[in-house]
Residue, then its C-alpha position, 0 to 999 in steps of 0.5 A: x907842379x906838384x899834386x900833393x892831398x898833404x903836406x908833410x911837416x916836419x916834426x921837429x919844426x912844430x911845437x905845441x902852439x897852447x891853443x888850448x890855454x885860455x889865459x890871457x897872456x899871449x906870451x909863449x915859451x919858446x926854450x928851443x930858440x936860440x938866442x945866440x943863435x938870433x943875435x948872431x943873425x942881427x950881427x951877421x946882417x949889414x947894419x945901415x949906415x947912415x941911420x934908421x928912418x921911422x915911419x910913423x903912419x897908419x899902415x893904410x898910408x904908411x905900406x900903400x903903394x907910393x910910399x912903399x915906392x919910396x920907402x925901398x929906393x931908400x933901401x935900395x942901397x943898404x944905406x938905411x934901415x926901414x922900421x914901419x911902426x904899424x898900426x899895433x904899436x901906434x895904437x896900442x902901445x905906450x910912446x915909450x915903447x915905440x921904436x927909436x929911429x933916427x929920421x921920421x916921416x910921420x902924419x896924420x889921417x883919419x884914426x891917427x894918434x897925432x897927439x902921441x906922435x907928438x909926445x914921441x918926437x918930443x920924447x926921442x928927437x929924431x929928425x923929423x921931415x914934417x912938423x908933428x905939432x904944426x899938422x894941428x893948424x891943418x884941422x882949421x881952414x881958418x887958421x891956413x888961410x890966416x897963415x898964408x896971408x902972413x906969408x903974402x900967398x894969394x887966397x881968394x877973397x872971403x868972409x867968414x862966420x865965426x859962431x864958435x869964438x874963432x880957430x883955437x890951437x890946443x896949447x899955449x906951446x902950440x900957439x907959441x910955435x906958431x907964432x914964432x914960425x908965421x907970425x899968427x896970433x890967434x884972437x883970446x887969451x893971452x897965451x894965444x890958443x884963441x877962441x875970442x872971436x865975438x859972434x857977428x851981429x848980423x848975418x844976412x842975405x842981399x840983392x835978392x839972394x845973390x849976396x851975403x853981408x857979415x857985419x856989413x862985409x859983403x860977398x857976391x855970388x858966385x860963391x864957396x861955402x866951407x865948414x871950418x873944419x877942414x875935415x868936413x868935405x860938405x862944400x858948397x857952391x852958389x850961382x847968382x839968378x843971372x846964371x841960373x842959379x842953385x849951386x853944387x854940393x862937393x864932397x869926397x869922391x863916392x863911386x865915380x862922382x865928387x859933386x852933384x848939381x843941386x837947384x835947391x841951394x840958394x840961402x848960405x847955411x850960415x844964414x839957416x843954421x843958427x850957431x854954424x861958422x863957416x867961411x865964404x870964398x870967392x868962386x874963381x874963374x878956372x882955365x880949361x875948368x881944371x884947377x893944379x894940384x901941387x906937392x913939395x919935397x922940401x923946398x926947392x922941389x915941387x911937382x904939379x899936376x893939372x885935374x878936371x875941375x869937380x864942378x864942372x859935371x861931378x865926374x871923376x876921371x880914372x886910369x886902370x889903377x883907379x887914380x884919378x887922371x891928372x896931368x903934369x905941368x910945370x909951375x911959374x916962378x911965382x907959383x914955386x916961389x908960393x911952394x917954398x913958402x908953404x912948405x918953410x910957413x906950415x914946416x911940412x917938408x913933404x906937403x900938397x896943396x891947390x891952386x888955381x889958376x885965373x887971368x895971370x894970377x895964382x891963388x892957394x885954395x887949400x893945404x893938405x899936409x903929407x901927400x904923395x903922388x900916385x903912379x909916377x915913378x919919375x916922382x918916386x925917384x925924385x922924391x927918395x933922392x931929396x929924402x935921401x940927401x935930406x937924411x945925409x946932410x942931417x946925420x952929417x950935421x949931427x956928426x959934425x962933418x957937414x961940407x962947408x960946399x955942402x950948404x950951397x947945395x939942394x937935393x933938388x934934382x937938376x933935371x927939374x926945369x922950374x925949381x933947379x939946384x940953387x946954385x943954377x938958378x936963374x937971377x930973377x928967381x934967386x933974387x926972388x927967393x931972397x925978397x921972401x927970405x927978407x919978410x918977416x915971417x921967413x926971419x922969424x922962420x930963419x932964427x928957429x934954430x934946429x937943435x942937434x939930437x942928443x942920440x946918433x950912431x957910432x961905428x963904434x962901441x962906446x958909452x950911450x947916450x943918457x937918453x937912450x940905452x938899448x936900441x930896439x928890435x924893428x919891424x923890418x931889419x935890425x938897427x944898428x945898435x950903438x948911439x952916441x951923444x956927439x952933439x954937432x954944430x949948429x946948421x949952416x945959416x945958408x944952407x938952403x936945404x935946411x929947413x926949421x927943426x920940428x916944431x917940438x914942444x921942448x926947451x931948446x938945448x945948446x947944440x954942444x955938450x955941457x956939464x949940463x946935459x949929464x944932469x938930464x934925466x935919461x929917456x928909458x928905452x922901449x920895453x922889448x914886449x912892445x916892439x912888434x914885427x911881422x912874423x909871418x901871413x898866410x894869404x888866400x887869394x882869389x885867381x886872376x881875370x878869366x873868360x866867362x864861365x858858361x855851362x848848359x844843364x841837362x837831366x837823364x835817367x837812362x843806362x848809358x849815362x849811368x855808365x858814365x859813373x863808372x860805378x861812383x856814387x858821387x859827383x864825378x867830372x870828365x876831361x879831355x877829348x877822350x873822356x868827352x868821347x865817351x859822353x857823346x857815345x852815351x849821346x849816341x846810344x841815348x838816341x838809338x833807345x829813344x828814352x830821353x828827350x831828343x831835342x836835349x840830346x841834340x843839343x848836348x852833341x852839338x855843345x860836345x862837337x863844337x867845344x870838346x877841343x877847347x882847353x877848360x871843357x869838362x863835364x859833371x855829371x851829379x847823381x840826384x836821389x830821391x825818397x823811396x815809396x813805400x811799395x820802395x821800401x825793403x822789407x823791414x825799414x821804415x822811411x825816415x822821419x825829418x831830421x834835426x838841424x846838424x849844426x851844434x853849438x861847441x857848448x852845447x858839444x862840450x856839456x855831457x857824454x849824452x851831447x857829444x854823442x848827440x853831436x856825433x850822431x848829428x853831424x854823421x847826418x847828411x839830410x836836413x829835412x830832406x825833401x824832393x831831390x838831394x845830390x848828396x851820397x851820404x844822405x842818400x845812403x843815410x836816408x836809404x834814397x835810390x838813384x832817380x836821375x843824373x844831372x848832366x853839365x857841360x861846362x866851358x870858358x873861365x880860361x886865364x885871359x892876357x890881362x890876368x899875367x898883368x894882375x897877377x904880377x902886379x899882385x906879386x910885385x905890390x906883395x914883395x914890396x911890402x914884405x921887403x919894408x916888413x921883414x925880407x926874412x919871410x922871402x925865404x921860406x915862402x911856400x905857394x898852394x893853388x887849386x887845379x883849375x887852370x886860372x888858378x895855377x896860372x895865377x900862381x905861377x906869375x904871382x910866384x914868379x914876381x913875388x920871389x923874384x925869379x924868372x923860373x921856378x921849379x917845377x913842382x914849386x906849386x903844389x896843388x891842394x884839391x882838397x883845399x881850394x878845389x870845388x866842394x859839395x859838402x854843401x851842395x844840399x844847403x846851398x840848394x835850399x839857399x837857391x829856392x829861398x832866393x828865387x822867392x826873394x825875387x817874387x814881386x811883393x817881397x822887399x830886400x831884407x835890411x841885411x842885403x846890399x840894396x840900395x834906398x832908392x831902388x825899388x823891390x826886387x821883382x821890379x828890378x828883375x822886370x826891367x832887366x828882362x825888359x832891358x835884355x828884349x830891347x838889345x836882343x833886337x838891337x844886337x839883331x838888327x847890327x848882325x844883319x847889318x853886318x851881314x847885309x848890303x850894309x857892311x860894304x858901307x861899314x868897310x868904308x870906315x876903316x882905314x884902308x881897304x886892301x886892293x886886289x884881293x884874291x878872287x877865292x874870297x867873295x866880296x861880302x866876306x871881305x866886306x865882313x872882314x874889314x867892317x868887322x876890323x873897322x869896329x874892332x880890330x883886335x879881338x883878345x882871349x880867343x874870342x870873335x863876332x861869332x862867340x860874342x854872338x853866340x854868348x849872349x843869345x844864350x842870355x838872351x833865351x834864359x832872361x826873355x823866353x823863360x817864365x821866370x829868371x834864374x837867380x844864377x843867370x843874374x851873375x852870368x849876365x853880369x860876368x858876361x858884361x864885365x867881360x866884353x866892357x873889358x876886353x871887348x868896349x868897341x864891338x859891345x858899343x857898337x852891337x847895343x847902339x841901336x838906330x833912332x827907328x829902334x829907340x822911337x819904337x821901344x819908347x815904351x821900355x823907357x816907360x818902364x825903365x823909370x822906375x828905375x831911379x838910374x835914369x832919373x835925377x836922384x840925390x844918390x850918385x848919379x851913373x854914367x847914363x845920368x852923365x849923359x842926361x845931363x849933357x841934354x839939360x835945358x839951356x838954362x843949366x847947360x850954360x849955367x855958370x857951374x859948367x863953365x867955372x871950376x873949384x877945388x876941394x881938399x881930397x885927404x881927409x877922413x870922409x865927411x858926414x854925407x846924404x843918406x843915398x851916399x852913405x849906402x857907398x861907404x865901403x867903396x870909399x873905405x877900400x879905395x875901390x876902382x870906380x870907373x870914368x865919367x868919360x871914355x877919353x878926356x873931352x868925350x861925353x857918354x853917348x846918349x844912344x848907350x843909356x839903356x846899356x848903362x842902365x842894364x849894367x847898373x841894374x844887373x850889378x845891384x841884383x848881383x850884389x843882392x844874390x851873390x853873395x846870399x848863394x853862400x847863405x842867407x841867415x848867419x847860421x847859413x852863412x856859417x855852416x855852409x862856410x865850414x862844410x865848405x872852406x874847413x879844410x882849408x880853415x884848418x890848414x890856415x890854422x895849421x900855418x899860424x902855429x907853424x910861424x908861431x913855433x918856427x925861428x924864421x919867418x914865413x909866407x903861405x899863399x893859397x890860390x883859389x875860387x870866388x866860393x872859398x873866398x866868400x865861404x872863408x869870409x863867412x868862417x871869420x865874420x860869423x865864426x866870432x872874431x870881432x871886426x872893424x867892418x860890417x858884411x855890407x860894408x865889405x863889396x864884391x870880391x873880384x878877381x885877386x881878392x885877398x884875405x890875409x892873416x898876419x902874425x906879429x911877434x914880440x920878445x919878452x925881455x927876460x934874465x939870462x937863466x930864464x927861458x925866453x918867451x915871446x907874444x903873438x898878435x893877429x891881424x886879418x885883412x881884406x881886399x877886394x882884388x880887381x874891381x871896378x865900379x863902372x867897367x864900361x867907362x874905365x879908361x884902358x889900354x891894350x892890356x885890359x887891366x884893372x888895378x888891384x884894390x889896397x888890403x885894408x884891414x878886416x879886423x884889429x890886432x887881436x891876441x893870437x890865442x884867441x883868434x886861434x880858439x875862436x877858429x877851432x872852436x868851430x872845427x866840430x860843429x859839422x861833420x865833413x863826409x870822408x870825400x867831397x870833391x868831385x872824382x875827376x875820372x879822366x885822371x883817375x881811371x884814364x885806361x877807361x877812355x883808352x888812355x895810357x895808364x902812367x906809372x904814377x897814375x897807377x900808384x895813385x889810381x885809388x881816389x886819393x880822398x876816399x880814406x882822407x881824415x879832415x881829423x885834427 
């Protein structure tokens, strides 16, 4: 591992990237490439044989996880070639311009084009998997419903409300198509694009509410209300007054939560709300209150998977990657006879859809379009087997040489019991398909004939087909270049695997070449500026789960730890036994002069004695400096008068000669206001400040725990998957960065590892950058101002500024921070009182419990330390990360003395606390569990903390998602509820789609929704309810995550200007080095990734530079959650080539896009669902901003590089490598080489 303060960069490599030139163009010259020298590389890489395969998504959906599962078993084999459109050509370049391929997966979701999708298909003819047109219907619930009742699959009874003239399509094609695939003719015009449904003449409610008549249609109780949209998740469920009545809302999944109870509902909206439409369904009766969710990959394939029921509580059950927990089952023959329907019926061959299941029959609740399977990898292989047989059988029909033997086949996988190849089907299911294919809607299907594609590949050069004429650069590999214009016979009648063409608006062509089609006006190609590919990124990434971090302050004035400066005036560190050594010899003389508090002392060589030996032990000792009096003072000076603020506007900068030095002068300042104590040097030697005292910090924990080597590959694996769909080239040159911290270069090192491929790395693979990613205290004066303002946030009368994350129904601050102290009181007693028992009479009763007691144990050991043992291993048998009952113990009476004997509460010790419970619900469930349950004596005698703790709206029934300690009120309702008919009865809604307009306390959760985050389970396993006793747990939890989000992200500053300023003091460096990797891509001829590994401060300081450095964003501050562990933030450079004359210098464009993730974050730890290796999943980036011009992300960076003024060193000077003979350590060669602080004469300069 390498311990680099710079990096070296070839000259040669780097060319003037322009970021100065303002124009508008992002095009940039690049005469030093070669041409040749590209296109000898696109002909020496093996071109794919059977064709390219487009995917034709928003990168959300088209790079997540199980597509990209897919996507590279295509790949695997080199068969085909990959292009992901991305997002920057689909939304922002011209059909023309997309690339050309020859088999598309395209579909919609929230923010897709569907309608220029469209017009591409129509355009270029490839082969399409799903139906583009066809998608449309999937907007109209109305009009899903109506086409399965053409192709006789079983809905549940309904009326419906039609306010609005009825379901309309949105062209007389569209409505053709539709008619010739199902049979639907929508009610209107003629033409069949509908809307001519007249209104109802009366909608009404009967039977003392319990049912709705249209028109003299009648429909009872229990129903389902839907909006007709089925983009609209507003859904609602009515119980008759026979079972209690009310009803429940669904909606989309917010937190842990997809539907909430509601006694309010009574009257339908269609009956309030005058001009509504809506359509009233059946509720159904649902076995085991699970309802089937069901996905098809052509049709004779389909996977099913069971899920509890969302009416049943509401409660989402997840696993460790944060998918909702599903289990497989098998469909009856009618079920995937209902499947083969769907998917020929609505033409998408990739298609999920629910069922549920009543008494012996099945009926289709919703389809849902494109939908993959999450996390299963027999799926993934099953899946990409159909595809791929898919594709071959259409190149080969194209080409012509489709088997004869080959349209008796299916690519449906043997293996599969209830959908096996065709040609081993069971009589009664072969008969059985054949009645369906005989119904009219399948003839009509049946005679849609599949038109062959104009453009196919040649092994050979020959002429192009007049629709295409140059192939174009993809965003992965390179395509094959030759297309031919061979039309193939028209697809065997029998094939069984052959579905109906797209449905493409679009005269049909005969399938073999005629004069005519030399008369057909040729498509132009793509424009070569619009094909985009991915460069380069340049990730920062935040180090994977650790221990908790804990520390203990102290200050002395005294000579012997002055020494431990070692002549430094800045913050120093010490590591390793012989440094700590020394600490506790100052300890020791500290003692014998009787100058600082004896208690402290005492408490120090206690924490030295017990941790010194333990890996990550260090101690910082910071120099405070004070204001000289004026008897202080040195003859001649003057105390210093208030300073003006140092940050300066780059315009202002730019004005005169008279402003830059102002500016230079400003930013050379170290003191805003200096007032009371600063731990900075530079304001000390500015301000002409004496040594008043020194802070003394032994800190310990934040080691790599097991699950981090599982995060981190994961990382690695996810990141490599990807770069293999976006451009391989980039594995190549990949270079990997890290701070010093142990979790840091851990997290690298396995990332490294996975992401290359390689199951050991060279040794000095992983540079250590301090001066980037370690700690810095250019800030550490303005983050002391931003600290006191905070704790005057927490006073009582001051509300939660609109800026913060804080929920609408919570109370103020202080109110909060009460509880919590009150909460803490109640476990400190509860914690106590399970200790003695353990230690008590008591344990021999807990050992009884576990599951075997060994015989005949040595007589050496006392029979209550082996009765302590076993009760202990009865509770939790395994311990992880180093720890035991003893540091679980002593852990949280630390918290305990700082929130319950202290007068007030440190902002600080809101994130310990919350870092704490994380923690143990993690790695140490059963042990926290069992030490906070307290006994029912306990609970009547803090009956008051309940009192108090209701003013927290956690344990009250709200309109905000309810948590966990909810869950288990409900499960205490009155007999009423808890037998009311939601509970016993389950119905489904549809789960993709865009989110739904919802109740303002849910809109506060949007941005878990927008990342996909981990939010927890309403259960620990699949049939146990919360416990009841653990409610206060819960509440604290839930108490101390909403103080976390309120101050964490505020210690990097609270107005923008704070947040900016201390964000360059801080992550400037590293700013800088960001920059500096952009315009090496840019320049270089090959591709290339940076990783950059570090902590949570630079990622929130780096976050801070962007959003208030004045780049545009897609999402607001508050939208963005907490940045865990593995949190990224990722700049990705796109490229396009200009095509230009061969006498001309080439010339390219550069896009830049910034993502984001939240890493490894889970909405309720103590409820997520884990196994042994305590790891959470991994949150998807999604994207921070849009595609924006290169330069001008590049200028809007830079153009904050001189608004501060870093000082010369500010990073702490680790002694212990820097003067190791000071502690009696060996002085090494290379030590003494660099035994100069390496950052002394460091120039943050450009």
């Amino acid at each position: 591992m390498q311990h680099r303060e710079s990096r070296s960069r070839a000259s040669g490599q780097r060319r003037i990237s322009h970021h100065a030139a303002s124009g508008a163009s992002s095009g940039s010259p690049a005469s030093e490439r070669s041409m040749a020298t590209r296109d000898g590389k696109e002909s020496e890489s093996k071109k794919a044989p059977l064709g390219i395969i487009g995917v034709c998504a928003l990168d959300t959906k088209a790079r997540s996880k199980p597509s990209r599962n897919i996507l590279n078993r295509l790949i695997a084999n080199q068969e085909f070639d990959v292009i992901i459109f991305g997002d920057k050509v689909i939304l922002d370049e011209e059909v023309e311009n997309w690339p050309i391929c020859d088999f598309l997966i395209s579909f919609f979701s929230d923010g897709f084009p569907l309608d220029k999708a469209i017009a591409y298909a129509k355009l270029r003819k490839p082969f399409c998997v799903n139906d583009l047109p066809m998608q449309t219907v999937l907007w109209d619930r109305r009009i899903c419903l109506s086409i399965l009742d053409q192709l006789n699959v079983p809905t549940p009874k309904r009326v419906e409300v039609n306010r609005d003239g009825g379901p309309t399509v949105p062209s007389a094609e569209l409505a053709q198509i539709l008619y010739e695939r199902t049979g639907v003719k929508l009610d209107g015009p003629e033409d069949g694009t509908g809307g001519g449904i007249a209104p109802p003449k009366q909608v009404e409610v009967a039977d003392d509410g319990d049912t709705i008549v249209v028109d003299g249609q009648r429909l009872s109780k229990p129903f389902v209300e839907k909006p007709v949209s089925g983009e609209d998740h507003n859904i609602h469920i009515y119980f008759p007054r026979s079972a209690g009545g009310g009803g429940r809302r669904l909606f989309r999944k917010v937190n842990n939560k997809s539907s909430e109870q509601d006694d309010s509902l009574d009257i339908p909206r269609a009956v309030t709300e005058e001009g509504s439409s809506y359509i009233y369904e059946q509720f159904l009766r649902v076995e085991n209150s699970e309802d089937v969710k069901a996905y098809t990959v052509g049709p004779d394939f389909c996977h099913a998977e069971t899920r509890k029921s969302p009416v049943v509580d509401g409660l989402v059950k997840r696993n460790p990657n944060g998918k909702e927990i599903r289990y497989v089952t098998s469909l009856t023959k009618e079920e995937a006879a209902m499947a083969a329907r769907i998917t020929e019926g609505f033409g998408q061959r990739v298609c999920g859809f629910d069922l549920l299941r009543t008494g012996d029959k099945s009926y289709v609740i919703d389809v849902n379009g494109w939908s993959f399977v999450k996390d299963n990898n027999d799926y993934y292989d099953k899946c990409a087997g159909i595809l791929r047989q898919m594709f071959i059988r259409e190149r080969q029909r194209r080409d012509g040489t489709l088997p004869t033997s080959e349209s008796n086949e299916t690519s449906a996988p043997q293996e599969i019991p209830h959908r096996a190849r065709k040609n081993t089907l069971s009589a009664s299911h072969r008969s059985g398909l054949k009645s369906i294919l005989k119904s009219p809607s399948m003839s009509r299907i049946a005679g849609h004939v599949h038109v062959p594609h104009p453009h196919i590949h040649h092994r050979t050069h020959g002429s192009m087909s007049p629709d295409i004429s140059h192939m174009t650069t993809p965003i992965t590999s390179p395509p094959s270049l030759e297309r031919g214009t061979i039309g193939g016979p028209s697809p065997t009648p029998g094939a069984p695997d052959l579905l109906p063409p797209p449905a493409v608006p679009e005269t049909a062509e005969p399938p073999v070449k005629s004069a005519s089609d030399q008369d057909i006006a040729p498509a132009p190609a793509p424009a070569s500026k619009a094909q985009w590919k991915l460069k380069g990124v340049v990730s920062v990434i935040r180090h994977a789960d650790r221990t908790p971090k804990q520390k203990i302050k102290f200050s002395f004035h005294t000579k012997p730890f002055v020494d431990l400066l070692k002549g430094h005036q800045e913050e120093v560190l010490l590591t390793g036994e012989p440094a700590l050594q020394s600490v506790q010899e100052a300890v020791r003389k500290a003692l014998e002069e009787g100058e600082e508090d004896v208690e402290k002392l005492h408490s120090l060589r206690n924490a030295l004695n017990k941790r010194s030996g333990w890996p990550g032990t260090k101690v910082q000792i910071k120099p405070m400096f004070r204001k000289r009096t004026k008897e202080e003072m040195p003859e001649g000076l003057e105390l210093p008068s208030e300073l003006s603020a140092k940050v300066i506007s780059p315009d202002e900068a730019k004005t005169t000669p008279e402003a830059s030095e102002k500016l230079k002068e400003w930013g050379e300042k170290r003191s805003d206001s200096i007032s009371g104590m600063t731990l900075s040097r530079i304001s000390a030697a500015e301000n002409n400040l004496i040594l008043d005292k020194l802070q003394l910090i032994i800190k310990w924990g934040g080691e790599p725990t097991h699950s981090a080597r599982y995060q981190a590959h994961d990382l690695g694996e996810n990141l490599r998957n990807d770069m293999l769909l976006m451009n391989r080239e980039a594995l190549d040159d990949v270079r990997v960065f890290s701070s010093s911290e142990r979790r840091s270069t851990t997290s690298a090192q396995i990332f490294a590892s996975t992401f290359l491929n390689e199951q050991e790395l060279d040794p000095d693979f992983i540079t250590v950058r301090k001066d980037l990613l370690d700690d810095s205290n250019a800030a550490k004066d303005e983050m002391d101002k931003v600290k006191k303002k905070l704790k005057i946030l927490l006073r009582q009368g001051n509300k939660a500024p609109p800026q913060f994350a804080w929920p609408d129904d919570m109370p103020e601050p202080f109110i909060v921070v009460r509880n919590v102290v009150e909460l803490m009181k109640f476990h400190r007693k509860v914690m106590n009182h399970n200790f003695t028992k353990l230690r008590s009479g008591a344990a021999a009763s807990l050992a009884g419990v576990a599951k075997s007691v060994p015989e005949g144990a040595s007589g050496s050991v006392s029979s209550g330390v082996q009765a302590q043992v076993q009760a202990i291993n009865s509770i939790q048998s395994r311990w992880c990360s180093g720890e035991d009952p003893d540091l679980f113990r002593e852990r949280w009476e630390k918290l305990f003395k700082e929130f319950c004997d202290e007068e007030k509460v440190d902002p600080s010790k809101i994130s310990e606390l919350y870092d704490t419970m994380k923690f143990d619900a993690l790695h140490n469930r059963q042990f926290l569990e069992w030490v906070f349950t307290p006994d029912e004596s306990l609970l009547e005698e803090e009956a008051v903390v309940d009192t108090a703790i209701k003013t927290d709206p956690s344990s009250a029934k709200s309109s905000g998602p309810p948590s966990p300690t909810e869950a288990a009120h409900d499960t205490k309702e009155p007999t009423s509820d808890k037998h009311n008919i939601a509970h016993r009865m389950s119905f489904r809604r549809k789960s993709e789609a865009a989110p739904a307009q919802v109740r303002p306390s849910l809109a506060s959760y949007h941005h878990e929704s927008y990342f996909n985050l981990f939010e927890g389970i309403g259960s620990r396993h699949s049939k146990a309810k919360p416990d009841k006793r653990l409610e206060k747990l819960r509440s604290l939890y839930k108490l101390c995550k909403v103080l976390f989000d309120y101050i964490g992200p505020q210690e990097y500053g609270i107005t923008d200007a704070e947040k900016l300023e201390i964000g360059l003091l801080t992550s400037l460096p590293l700013l800088k080095e960001i920059v500096k990797d952009l315009e090496e891509v840019q320049a270089s001829e090959d591709a290339k990734a940076f990783f950059y590994f570090t902590k949570e401060s630079h990622i929130y300081t780096l976050l801070n530079c962007i959003l208030e450095g004045g780049i545009q964003t897609k999402i607001q501050r508050n939208a963005i959650p907490e940045l865990d562990y593995l949190s990224q933030i990722c700049f990705e450079l796109f490229e396009s080539q200009n095509a230009t004359q061969a006498d001309e210098p080439e010339s390219f464009n550069y896009s830049i896009r910034i993502s984001i993730s939240p890493g490894c974050h889970t909405f309720a730890p103590l409820d997520v669902q884990l196994d042994s290796k305590h790891c959470i999943g991994i949150a998807q980036r999604r994207s921070l901003t849009s595609h924006h011009d290169w330069k001008t992300v590049i200028g809007t960076l830079r153009a904050k590089f001189h608004t501060v003024k870093l000082p010369k060193s500010f990073v702490a000077i680790n002694l212990s490598e820097k003067v190791p003979q000071a502690f009696g350590e060996p002085v090494p060669n290379e030590k003494v080489a660099n035994a100069r602080n390496p950052y002394d004469d460091q120039s943050m300069e450009d």
